[in-house]
C-alpha positions, 0 to 999 in steps of 0.5 A: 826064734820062739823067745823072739817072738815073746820077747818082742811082743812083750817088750813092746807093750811094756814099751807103749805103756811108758810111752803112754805115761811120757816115758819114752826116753825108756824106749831109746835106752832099752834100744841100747840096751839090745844093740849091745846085748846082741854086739856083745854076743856075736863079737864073742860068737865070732872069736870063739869060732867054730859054731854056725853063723846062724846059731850065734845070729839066732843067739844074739838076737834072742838075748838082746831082745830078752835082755831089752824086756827085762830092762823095760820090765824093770823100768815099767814096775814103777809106772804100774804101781803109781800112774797107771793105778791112779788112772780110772777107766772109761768106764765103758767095757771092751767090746771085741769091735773096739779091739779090733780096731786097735790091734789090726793095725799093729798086726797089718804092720808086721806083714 
């Protein structure tokens, strides 16, 4: 479940970032996207049988959340090349309190 793990992580930055720039109908089509994904493989985990339940369950949810980064990849390449260029920085440089209280309540959410 290691791709998982990536996967989400990674789709969920891209995710923020073109929430940030009033993307967010990208979020609703990639969740799409995923369900599908994952559907798609269980159903033929399932008529193919004889694997495990838990390697197809594994399988789905890995490719669908895979599948969901790459769409949202996809999507993102524009918002970095064009709006998040033009933006200019606050100018005040990242200090370790400041990321902190970002990024804690993002992993207090997951536990």
């Amino acid at each position: 479940m290691a791709p998982w793990s990536f996967g989400t992580g990674y789709r969920r930055f891209q995710q923020g970032m073109l929430i940030r720039y009033g993307h967010s109908k990208v979020v609703i089509l990639g969740a799409v996207i995923r369900l599908s994904c994952t559907t798609a493989l269980l159903g033929a985990g399932y008529r193919i049988g004889g694997i495990g339940g838990s390697l197809v369950g594994a399988a789905g949810i890995i490719s669908g959340v895979l599948v969901e980064a790459g769409s949202v990849q996809l999507r993102a390449i524009p918002v970095v090349q064009c709006e998040l260029r033009r933006v200019s920085g606050s100018g005040r440089p990242l200090t370790p309190r400041c990321f902190f209280a970002f990024f804690w309540p993002l992993v207090d959410d997951v536990r």
